[in-house]
C-alpha positions in Angstrom: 78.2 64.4 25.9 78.5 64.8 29.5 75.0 65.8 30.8 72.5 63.1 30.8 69.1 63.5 29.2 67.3 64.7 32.6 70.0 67.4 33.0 70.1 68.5 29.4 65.7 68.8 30.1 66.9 71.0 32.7 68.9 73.3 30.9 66.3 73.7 28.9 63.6 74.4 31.9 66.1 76.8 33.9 67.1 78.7 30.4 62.6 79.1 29.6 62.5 79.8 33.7 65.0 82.9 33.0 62.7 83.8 30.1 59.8 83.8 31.7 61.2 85.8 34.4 62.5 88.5 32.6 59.8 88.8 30.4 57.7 89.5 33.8 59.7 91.9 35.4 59.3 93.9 31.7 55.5 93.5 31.9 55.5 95.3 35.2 55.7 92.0 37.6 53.1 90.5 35.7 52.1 87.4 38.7 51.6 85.3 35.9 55.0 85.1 33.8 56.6 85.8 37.0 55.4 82.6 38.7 55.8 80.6 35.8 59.3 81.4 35.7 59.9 81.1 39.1 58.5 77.4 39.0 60.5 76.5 36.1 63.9 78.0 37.6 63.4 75.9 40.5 62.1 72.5 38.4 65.7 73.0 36.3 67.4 73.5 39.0 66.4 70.0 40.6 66.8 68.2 37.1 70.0 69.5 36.7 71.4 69.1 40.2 69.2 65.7 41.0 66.8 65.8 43.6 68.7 64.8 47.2 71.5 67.0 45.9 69.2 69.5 45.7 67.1 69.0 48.8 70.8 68.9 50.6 71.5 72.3 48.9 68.8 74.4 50.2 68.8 72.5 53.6 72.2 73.4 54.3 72.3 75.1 57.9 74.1 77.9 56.9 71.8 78.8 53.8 68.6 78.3 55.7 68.4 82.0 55.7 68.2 82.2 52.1 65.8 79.5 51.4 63.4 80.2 53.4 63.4 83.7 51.9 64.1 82.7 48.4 61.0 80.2 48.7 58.8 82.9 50.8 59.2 85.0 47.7 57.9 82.1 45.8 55.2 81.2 47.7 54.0 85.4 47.5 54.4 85.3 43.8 52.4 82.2 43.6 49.4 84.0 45.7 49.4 87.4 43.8 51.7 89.2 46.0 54.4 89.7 42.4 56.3 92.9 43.7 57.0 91.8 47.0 57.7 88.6 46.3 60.0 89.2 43.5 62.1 91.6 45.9 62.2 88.7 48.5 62.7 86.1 46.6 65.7 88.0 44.8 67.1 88.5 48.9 66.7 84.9 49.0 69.3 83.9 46.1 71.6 86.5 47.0 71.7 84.9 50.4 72.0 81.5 48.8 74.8 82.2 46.5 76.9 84.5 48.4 79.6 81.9 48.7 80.5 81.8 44.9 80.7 86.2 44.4 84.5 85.6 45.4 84.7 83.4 42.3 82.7 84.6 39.9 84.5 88.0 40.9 87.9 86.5 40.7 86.4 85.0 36.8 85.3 88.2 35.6 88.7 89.7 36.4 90.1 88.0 33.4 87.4 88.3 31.2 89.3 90.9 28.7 87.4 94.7 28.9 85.4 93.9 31.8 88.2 93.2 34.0 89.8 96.7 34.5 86.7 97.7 35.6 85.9 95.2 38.0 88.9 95.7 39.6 88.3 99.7 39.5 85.3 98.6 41.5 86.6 96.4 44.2 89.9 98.8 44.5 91.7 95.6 43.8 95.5 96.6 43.2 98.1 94.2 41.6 101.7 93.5 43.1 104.5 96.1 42.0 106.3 92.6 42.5 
């Protein structure tokens, strides 16, 4: 197998993160669930990736924006402050990711049925050619 035991424990701790965290945004931001998952997502996340990878991740100059809001959002979760925190934190991983939309947009054009409409939706238009 190619993932090692630590990364495979983190699959497992990012997928009960994601559960946790939807399962808190459909109690109505319980702080609770919420926070669990949040801990969780970001525990997997440095099992999987290893922990100076990680660190060199959300250090990166040009994604300091969204970690500090993506762990700001944490850190309000964490002290009762659900709602708000959830929203920032959520502006936080949209700042960290935005490098990879390109690709994952460019992935889910050939996914079969979902393609047409993604590129309906980003008025992408194919070479006559």
């Amino acid at each position: 197998m190619w993932l090692s035991d630590l990364q495979k424990i983190g699959v497992g701790t990012t997928a009960l993160g994601f559960l946790f965290m939807i399962m808190g945004i459909f109690m109505f931001f319980d702080g609770p669930l919420l926070s669990l998952g949040n801990l969780l997502l970001v525990f997997g996340f440095f099992m999987i990736a290893g922990f100076s990878k990680s660190v060199s991740f959300f250090l990166r100059k040009d994604r300091m924006l969204g970690s500090i809001s993506f762990f700001s959002g944490l850190l309000l979760t964490l002290f009762h402050f659900p709602i708000i925190g959830f929203f920032v934190e959520c502006l936080g991983f949209f700042n960290l990711f935005k490098v990879f939309y390109p690709l994952i947009i460019s992935f889910l054009r050939t996914v079969p049925y979902i393609g047409p409409y993604i590129d309906r939706l980003t008025s992408y238009q194919q070479s006559p050619v």
